[in-house]
C-alpha positions as CSV (number, residue, x, y, z in Angstrom):
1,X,-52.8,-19.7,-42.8
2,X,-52.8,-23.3,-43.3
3,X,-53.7,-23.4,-47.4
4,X,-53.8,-20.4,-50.6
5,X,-56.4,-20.2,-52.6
6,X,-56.8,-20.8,-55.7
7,X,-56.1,-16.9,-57.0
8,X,-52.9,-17.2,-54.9
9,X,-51.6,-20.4,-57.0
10,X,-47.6,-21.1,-56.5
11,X,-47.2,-21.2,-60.0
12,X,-47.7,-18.6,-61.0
13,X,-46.6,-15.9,-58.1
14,X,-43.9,-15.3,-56.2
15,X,-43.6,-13.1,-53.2
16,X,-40.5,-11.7,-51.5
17,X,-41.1,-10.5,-47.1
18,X,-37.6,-8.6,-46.3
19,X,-37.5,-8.1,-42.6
20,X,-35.3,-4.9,-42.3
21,X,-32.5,-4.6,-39.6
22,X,-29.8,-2.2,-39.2
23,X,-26.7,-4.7,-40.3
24,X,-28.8,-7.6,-42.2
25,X,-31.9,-8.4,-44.1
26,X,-34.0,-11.2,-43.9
27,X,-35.4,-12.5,-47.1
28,X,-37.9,-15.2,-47.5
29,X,-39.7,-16.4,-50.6
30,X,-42.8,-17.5,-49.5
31,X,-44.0,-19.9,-52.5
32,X,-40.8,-21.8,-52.6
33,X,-40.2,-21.8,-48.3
34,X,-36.9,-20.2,-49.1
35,X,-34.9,-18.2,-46.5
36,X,-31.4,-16.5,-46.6
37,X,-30.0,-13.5,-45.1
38,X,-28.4,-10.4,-46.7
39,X,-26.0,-7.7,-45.1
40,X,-27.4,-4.3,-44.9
41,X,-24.8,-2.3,-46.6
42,X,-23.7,-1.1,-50.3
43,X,-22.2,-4.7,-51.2
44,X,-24.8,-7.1,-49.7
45,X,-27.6,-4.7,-51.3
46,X,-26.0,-5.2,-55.0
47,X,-25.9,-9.0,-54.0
48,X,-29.1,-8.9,-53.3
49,X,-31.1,-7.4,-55.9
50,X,-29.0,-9.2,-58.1
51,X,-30.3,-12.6,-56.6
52,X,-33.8,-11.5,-56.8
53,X,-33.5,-10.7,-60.3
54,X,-33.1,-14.4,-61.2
55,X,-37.1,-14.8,-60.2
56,X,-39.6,-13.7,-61.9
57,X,-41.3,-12.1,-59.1
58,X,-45.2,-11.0,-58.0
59,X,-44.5,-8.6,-55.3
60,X,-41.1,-8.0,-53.0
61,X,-42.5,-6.5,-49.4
62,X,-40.3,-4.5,-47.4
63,X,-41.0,-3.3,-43.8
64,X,-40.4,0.0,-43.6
65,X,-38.1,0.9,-40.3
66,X,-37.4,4.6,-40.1
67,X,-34.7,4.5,-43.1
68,X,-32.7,1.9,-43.0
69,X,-34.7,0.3,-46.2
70,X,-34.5,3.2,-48.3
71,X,-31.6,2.1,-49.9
72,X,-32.9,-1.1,-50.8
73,X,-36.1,0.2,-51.8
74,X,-34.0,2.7,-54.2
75,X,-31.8,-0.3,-55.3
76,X,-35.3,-2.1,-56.4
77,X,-36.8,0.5,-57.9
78,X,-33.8,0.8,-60.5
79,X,-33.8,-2.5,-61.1
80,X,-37.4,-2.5,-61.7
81,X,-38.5,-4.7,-59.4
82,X,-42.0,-4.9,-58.1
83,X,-41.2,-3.2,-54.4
84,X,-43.9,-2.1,-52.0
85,X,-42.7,-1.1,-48.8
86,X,-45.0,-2.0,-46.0
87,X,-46.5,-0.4,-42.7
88,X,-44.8,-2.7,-39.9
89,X,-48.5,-2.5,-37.4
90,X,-49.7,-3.8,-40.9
91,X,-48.3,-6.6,-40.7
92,X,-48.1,-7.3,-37.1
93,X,-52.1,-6.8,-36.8
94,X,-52.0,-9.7,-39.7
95,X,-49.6,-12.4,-37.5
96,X,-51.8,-11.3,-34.8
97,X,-55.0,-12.5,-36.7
98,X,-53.4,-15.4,-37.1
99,X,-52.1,-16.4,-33.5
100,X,-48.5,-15.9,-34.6
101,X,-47.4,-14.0,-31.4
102,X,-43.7,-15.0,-31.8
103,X,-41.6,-12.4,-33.3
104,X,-37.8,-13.2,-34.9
105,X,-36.6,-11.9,-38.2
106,X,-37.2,-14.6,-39.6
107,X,-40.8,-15.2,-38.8
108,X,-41.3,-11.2,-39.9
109,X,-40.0,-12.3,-43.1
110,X,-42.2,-15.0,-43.8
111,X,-45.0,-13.2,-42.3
112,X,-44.0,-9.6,-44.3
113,X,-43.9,-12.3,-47.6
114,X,-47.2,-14.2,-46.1
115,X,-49.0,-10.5,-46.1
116,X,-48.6,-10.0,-49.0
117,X,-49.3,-13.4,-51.0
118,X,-53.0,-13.1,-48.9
119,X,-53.6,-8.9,-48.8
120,X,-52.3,-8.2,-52.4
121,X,-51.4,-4.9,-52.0
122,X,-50.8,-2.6,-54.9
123,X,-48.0,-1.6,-57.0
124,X,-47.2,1.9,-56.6
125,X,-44.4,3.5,-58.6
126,X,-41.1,5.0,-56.4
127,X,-40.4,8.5,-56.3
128,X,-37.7,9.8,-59.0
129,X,-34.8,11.1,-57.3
130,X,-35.5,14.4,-57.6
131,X,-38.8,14.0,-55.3
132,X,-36.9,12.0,-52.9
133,X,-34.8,15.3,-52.4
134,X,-37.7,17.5,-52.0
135,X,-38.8,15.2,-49.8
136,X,-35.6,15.0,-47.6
137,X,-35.8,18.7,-47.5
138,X,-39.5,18.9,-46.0
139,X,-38.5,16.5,-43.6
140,X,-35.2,18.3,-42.6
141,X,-37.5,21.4,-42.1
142,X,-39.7,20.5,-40.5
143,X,-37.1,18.8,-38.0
144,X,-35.3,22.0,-37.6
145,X,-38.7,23.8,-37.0
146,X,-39.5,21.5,-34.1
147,X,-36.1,22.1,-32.5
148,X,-36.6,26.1,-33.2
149,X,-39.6,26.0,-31.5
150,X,-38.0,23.7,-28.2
151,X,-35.2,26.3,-28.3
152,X,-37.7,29.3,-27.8
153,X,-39.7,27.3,-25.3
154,X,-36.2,26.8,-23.0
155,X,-34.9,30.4,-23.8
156,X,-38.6,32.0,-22.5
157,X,-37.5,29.8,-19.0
158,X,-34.0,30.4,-18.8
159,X,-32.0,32.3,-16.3
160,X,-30.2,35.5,-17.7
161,X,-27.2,34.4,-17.3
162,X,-28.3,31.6,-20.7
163,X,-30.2,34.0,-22.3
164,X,-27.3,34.5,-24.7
165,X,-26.4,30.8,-25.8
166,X,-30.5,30.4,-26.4
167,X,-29.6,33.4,-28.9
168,X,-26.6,32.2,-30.8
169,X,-28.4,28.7,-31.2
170,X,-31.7,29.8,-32.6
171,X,-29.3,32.0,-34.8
172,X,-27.9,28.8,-36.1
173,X,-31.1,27.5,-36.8
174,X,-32.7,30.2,-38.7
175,X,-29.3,30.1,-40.9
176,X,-30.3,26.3,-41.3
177,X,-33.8,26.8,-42.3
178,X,-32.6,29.5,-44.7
179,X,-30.8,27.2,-46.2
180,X,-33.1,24.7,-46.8
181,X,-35.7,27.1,-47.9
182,X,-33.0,27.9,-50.9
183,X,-32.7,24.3,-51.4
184,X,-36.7,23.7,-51.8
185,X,-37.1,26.7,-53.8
186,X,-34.4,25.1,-56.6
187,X,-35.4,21.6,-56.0
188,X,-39.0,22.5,-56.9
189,X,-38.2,24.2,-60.0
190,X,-36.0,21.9,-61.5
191,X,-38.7,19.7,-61.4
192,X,-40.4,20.6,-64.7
193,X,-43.6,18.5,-64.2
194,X,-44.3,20.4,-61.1
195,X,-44.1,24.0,-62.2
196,X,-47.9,24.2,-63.3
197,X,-49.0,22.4,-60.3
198,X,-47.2,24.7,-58.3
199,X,-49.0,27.8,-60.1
200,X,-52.3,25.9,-59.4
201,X,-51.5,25.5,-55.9
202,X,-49.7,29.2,-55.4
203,X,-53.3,30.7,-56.8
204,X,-55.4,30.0,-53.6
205,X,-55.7,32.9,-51.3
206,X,-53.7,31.1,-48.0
207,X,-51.8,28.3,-49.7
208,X,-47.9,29.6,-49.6
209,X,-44.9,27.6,-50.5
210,X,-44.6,26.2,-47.5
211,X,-48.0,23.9,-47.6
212,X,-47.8,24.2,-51.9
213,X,-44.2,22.5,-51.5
214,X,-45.1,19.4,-49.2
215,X,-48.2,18.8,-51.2
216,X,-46.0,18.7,-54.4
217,X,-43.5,16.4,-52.2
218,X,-45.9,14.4,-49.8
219,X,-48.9,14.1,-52.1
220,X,-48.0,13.2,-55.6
221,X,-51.6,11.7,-56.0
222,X,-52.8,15.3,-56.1
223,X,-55.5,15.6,-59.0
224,X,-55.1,11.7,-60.0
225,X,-57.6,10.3,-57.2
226,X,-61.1,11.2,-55.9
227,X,-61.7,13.7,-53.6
228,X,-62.7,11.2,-51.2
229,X,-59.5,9.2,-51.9
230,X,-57.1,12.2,-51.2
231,X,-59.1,13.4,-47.9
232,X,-59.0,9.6,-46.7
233,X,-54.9,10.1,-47.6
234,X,-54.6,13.8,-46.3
235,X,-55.7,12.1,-43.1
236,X,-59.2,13.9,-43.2
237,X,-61.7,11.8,-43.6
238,X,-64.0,11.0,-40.8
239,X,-64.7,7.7,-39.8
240,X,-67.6,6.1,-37.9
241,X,-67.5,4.6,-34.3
242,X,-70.7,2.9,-34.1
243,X,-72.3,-0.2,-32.9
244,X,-75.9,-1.3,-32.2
245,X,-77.4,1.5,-30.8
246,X,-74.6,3.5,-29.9
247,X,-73.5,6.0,-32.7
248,X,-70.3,7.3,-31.8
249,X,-68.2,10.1,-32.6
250,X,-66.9,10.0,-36.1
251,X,-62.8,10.9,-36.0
252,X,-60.1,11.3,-38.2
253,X,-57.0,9.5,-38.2
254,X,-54.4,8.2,-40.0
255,X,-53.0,9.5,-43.5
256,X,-49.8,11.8,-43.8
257,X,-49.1,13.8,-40.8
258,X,-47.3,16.2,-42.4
259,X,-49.7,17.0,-44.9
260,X,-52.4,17.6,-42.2
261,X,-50.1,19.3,-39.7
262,X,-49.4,22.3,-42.7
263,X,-53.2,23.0,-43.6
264,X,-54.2,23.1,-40.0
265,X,-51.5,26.3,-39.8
266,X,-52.4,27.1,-43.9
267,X,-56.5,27.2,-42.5
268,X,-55.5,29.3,-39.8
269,X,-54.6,31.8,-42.1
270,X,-57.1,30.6,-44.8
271,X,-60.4,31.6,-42.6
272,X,-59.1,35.5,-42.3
273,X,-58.0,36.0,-45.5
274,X,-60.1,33.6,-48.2
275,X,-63.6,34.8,-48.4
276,X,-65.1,30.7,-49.6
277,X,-62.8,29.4,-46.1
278,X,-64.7,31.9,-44.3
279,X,-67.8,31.8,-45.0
280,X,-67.6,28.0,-44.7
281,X,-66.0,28.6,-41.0
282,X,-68.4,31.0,-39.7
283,X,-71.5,28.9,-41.2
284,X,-70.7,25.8,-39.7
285,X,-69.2,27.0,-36.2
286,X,-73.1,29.0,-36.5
287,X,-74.5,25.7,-36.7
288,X,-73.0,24.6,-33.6
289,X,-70.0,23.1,-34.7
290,X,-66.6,23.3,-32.6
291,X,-64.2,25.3,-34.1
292,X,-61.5,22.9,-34.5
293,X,-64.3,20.5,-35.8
294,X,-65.1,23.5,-38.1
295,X,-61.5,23.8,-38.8
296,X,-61.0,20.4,-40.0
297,X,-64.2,20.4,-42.2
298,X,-62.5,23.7,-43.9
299,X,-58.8,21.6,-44.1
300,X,-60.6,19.1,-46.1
301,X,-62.9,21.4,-48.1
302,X,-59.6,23.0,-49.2
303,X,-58.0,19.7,-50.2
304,X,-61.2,18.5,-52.2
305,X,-61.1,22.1,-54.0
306,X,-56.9,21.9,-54.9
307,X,-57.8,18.2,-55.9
308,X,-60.2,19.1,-58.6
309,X,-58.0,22.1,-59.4
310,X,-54.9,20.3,-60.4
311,X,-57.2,17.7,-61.6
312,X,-59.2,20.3,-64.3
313,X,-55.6,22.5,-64.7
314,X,-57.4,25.3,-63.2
315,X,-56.3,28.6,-61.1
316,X,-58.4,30.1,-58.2
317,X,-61.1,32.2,-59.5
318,X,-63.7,32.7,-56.7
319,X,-64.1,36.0,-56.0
């Protein structure tokens, strides 16, 4: 963009784009046109912060790349500084919009830095350490999970003579998962704010610790937004395809995919064994609906009813 706006004045903002690579960061500062890089390790991290801390900064906007940010995300956080970490189609739909088809880290920084100076995107506190852990832990389940479930697939194909390595290595991975499992269960409960939430959640007739856990981990905003809000965040809220005449479909999408991909197994078990999921399955799919449409309307009736739940500090009571 060729000028800011008044309510994005240079004197009184100042906003950071870090272009994330594996061995370096780029930083730019868009207000003053400054750019520098950084090395991506424990050193160059600590030299970085510690230069941004001589601003007196708006926003600092970090691509997220899969992890190698987290540490200076964590680094920020401690420092207090005011770190949002960004979705990188984010900000390469903005360039787009604006004809910048180039792409070096440099030009990511400015236009990571540029994104935010024009989109303002909120502030969000970090997750404490003790989240982050919980966190790791979901994601290393699920990962060993998804390689369970390979290893079954190729043992169900494979000749006899292989039949016995399939065994010892899905051996291995159930000691894994047990292991983790032991890890969630402590991680939870040493997390003291959690423990009434977890009751809350642990109440529903089909909600386990499996989908209680990644809720607790994944969805912090549990009882603290509308229900609207948290569907639309679940991943569950329909949106419209339509133009002129033509009404489209209305589909789901985005929102966090683990959270949607444990109440789509939770609702399987939810419709058989919790009389409100049921009746609400069998009415719609008696209107017509498909049962994975039917499905999904249930996945988000159950996240509006947890949300006001946790919200009014109330257990399950529907008989």
């Amino acid at each position: 963009m060729n000028s800011i706006p008044n309510r994005y004045s240079k004197k009184t903002q100042r906003h950071v784009g870090i272009d994330v690579g594996k061995s370096t960061f780029d930083v730019h500062i868009y207000e003053l046109d400054v750019h520098w890089q950084s090395a991506n390790d424990e050193s160059g991290i600590k030299k970085l912060v510690s230069k941004l801390n001589r601003y007196k900064l708006t926003r600092v906007l970090v691509e997220a790349t899969g992890g190698y940010e987290r540490a200076l995300v964590e680094a920020c956080a401690e420092q207090e500084l005011p770190v949002i970490v960004v979705q990188p189609v984010q900000v390469r739909q903005f360039a787009r919009a604006q004809g910048v088809l180039a792409k070096t880290d440099k030009i990511d920084a400015r236009i990571i830095a540029e994104f935010g100076v024009v989109m303002q995107p909120e502030l969000r506190p970090i997750s404490s350490k003790k989240v982050r852990y919980v966190r790791d832990l979901l994601s290393r389940k699920r990962q060993l999970n998804e390689i369970r479930t390979q290893e079954l697939n190729r043992q169900h194909k494979a000749p006899k003579a292989l039949v016995a390595t399939h065994r010892r290595f899905l051996k291995t991975i159930d000691k894994e998962i047990e292991w983790v499992n032991e890890r969630l269960q402590k991680a939870v409960a040493s997390v003291t704010e959690w423990r009434r939430t977890h009751d809350i959640l642990r109440s529903v007739p089909g909600i386990g610790d499996g989908v209680a856990f990644t809720l607790l981990g994944e969805l912090p905003e549990l009882g603290r937004l509308t229900n609207r809000q948290i569907a639309a965040l679940c991943g569950l809220a329909p949106f419209n395809r339509d133009s002129g005449q033509l009404k489209g479909k209305r589909r789901i999408r985005g929102g966090r995919a683990p959270i949607r991909t444990v109440l789509y197994m939770a609702m399987m078990c939810a419709i058989q064994h919790n009389p409100v999921m049921n009746r609400f399955f069998n009415k719609l799919v008696a209107q017509g609906k498909h049962k994975k449409v039917a499905l999904t309307a249930c996945m988000r009736k159950m996240m509006t009813i947890l949300n006001t739940m946790v919200k009014n500090d109330s257990e399950w009571c529907i008989s």
